[in-house]
C-alpha positions, 0 to 999 in steps of 0.5 A: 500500500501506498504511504503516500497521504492524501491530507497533503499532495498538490493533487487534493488541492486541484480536486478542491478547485474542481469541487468550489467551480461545481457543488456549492452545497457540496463545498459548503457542507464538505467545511463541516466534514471532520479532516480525517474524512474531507480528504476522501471526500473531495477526491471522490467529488473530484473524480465524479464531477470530471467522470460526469463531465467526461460523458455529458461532452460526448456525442450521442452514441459515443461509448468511448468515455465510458470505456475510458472511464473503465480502463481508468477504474481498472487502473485506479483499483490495481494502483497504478492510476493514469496520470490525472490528479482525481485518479491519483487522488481516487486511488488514495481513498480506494487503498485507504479504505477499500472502497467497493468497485461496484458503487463507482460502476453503478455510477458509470453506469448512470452516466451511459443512461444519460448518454444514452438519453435513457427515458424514465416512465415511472417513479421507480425508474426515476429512482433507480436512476438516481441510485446510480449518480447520487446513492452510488456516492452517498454508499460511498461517503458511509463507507468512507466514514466508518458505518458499513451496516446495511441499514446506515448505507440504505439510509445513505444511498436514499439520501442520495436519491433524495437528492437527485430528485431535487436536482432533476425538478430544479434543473426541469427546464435546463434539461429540456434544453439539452433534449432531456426529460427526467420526470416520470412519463406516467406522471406527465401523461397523468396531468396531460402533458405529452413528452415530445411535443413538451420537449419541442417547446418547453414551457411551464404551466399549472399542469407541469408545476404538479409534477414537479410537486410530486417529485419534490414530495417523494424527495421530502419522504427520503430526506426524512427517511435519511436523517434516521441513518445520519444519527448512526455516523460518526459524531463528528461527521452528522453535522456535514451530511445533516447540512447538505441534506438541508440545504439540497431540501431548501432547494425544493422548499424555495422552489415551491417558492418561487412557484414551482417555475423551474423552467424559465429559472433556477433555483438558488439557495442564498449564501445567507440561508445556507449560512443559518442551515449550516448553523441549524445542523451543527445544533440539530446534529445532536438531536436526531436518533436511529430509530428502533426499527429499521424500514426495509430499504428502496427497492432502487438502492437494494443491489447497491447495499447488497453489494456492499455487504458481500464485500465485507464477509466479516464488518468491522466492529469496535467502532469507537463512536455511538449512534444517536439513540433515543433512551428507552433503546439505550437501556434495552440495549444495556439490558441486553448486554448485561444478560448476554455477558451473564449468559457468557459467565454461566457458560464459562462456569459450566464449561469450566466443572 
């Protein structure tokens, strides 16, 4: 393994640049990320961001950016990564934790969807696309922050979907720009749009605006669903993922807003706002809690945890950190460990005549 570090090459210094020139709510929460995980974080965003740009300037058709994308995973995971800073930097983090090969493919995967201008029909679809750009890194981000159980990364890969979903209403009208469409087809149909004809000559209208309502509602459900998972990271970590999380919701909230109008604009969130929400998640990072039972995971993210779980035969355990929960599970928890070491002492007592 290398001994090389990724808190100081030069390599980690361009990924910063690539990630402050794209994600602004990414950039800002990433501030909140403690420095033993930022690093990571912004190598994986920079290979991201430049795998995505990668693909998007292809023409349609044009498979070889994804099998460029390949070559350079192939490289990336035999450590000898091409001579580009993010796959230096990426090929740092997959050495330092192992990071699973089949979440960056998931992810290389739903960039050749986009290349090849894949339709969704249904919700699911649409769900199962975000899975693939956005679950895909929130799977990554947990792992990468310590918790490899199955629910915490269910919870992570939703929060994920949750946040695809805000991109894709927000970014309704810019897509159609581009000859894209990302709302569920069933749905359009369903409030009397035709998809081609409404590609031809995007406009925003009454009957548009409930779609994108739709969306944004399914996207609330997962953002709280996720908030569950956020209490189970590392203390020193639910702050920064509890700010995205809230600012990507804030995107939704101003955007109903602004009447749900994501056609002839796009949505920002002000400096000023994301400043009081990275305040409210250092505070409100204390107060959320796993809940006592787990919800079976999205059917969309389902082979990503899956995945992950195959590979980690034996997980990890002696984390050094304590989930968020509520007291009654504290003291049952506590309960359980008293008699489970009694049961241990009685075996040894009986073994031991």
């Amino acid at each position: 393994m290398s001994t090389e570090s990724l808190d100081s090459p030069p390599d980690l210094q361009a990924c910063v640049a690539l990630m402050k020139g794209g994600s602004r709510t990414f950039f800002a929460a990433s501030r909140l990320l403690p420095p033993r995980v930022r690093a990571a974080a912004i190598a994986l965003y920079a290979f991201c961001r430049v795998a995505d740009d990668l693909v998007d300037e292809a023409r349609p058709g044009d498979d070889r950016p994804l099998q460029v994308l390949t070559q350079r995973l192939d490289r990336i995971y035999a450590g000898i990564p091409e001579d580009h800073v993010e796959d230096h930097a990426l090929s740092l983090v997959v050495q330092q934790y192992g990071l699973p090969r089949h979440l960056l493919e998931a992810l290389i995967e739903g960039f050749a969807w986009d290349a090849g201008g894949r339709a969704y029909d249904t919700l699911e679809e649409v769900q199962a696309y975000g899975a693939r750009v956005a679950g895909s890194v929130g799977a990554m981000m947990c792992w990468i922050m310590g918790p490899r159980d199955a629910p915490t990364l269910a919870r992570a890969c939703e929060l994920g979907v949750a946040m695809q979903l805000t991109n894709i209403a927000r970014d309704v009208g810019a897509d159609a720009r581009l000859g894209r469409i990302y709302l569920p087809g069933q749905w359009l149909r369903e409030a009397g749009i035709d998809a081609k004809a409404w590609l031809s000559a995007p406009h925003f209208d009454a009957a548009l605006g409930r779609v994108i309502e739709r969306l944004l509602q399914e996207a609330d459900r997962l953002y709280a669903a996720g908030q569950t998972g956020i209490a189970a990271l590392p203390p020193d970590c639910r702050a920064a993922i509890l700010a995205a999380s809230l600012i990507y919701a804030e995107i939704g909230h101003q955007l109903r807003r602004e009447g749900l109008n994501a056609v002839d604009q796009r949505t920002v969130v002000s400096t000023g706002r994301k400043l009081v929400l990275l305040a409210g998640a250092w505070t409100q990072a204390h107060f959320i809690y796993v809940p006592a039972r787990n919800r079976p995971p999205l059917a969309a993210i389902q082979g990503l945890v899956e995945g992950c779980m195959a590979s980690t035969p034996h997980p990890p355990t002696g984390t050094g950190w304590f989930p968020n929960r509520a007291m009654p599970q504290r003291v049952a928890w506590m309960l359980e460990l008293f008699e489970r070491r009694e049961h241990e002492r009685l075996g040894r007592q009986l073994r031991s005549r």
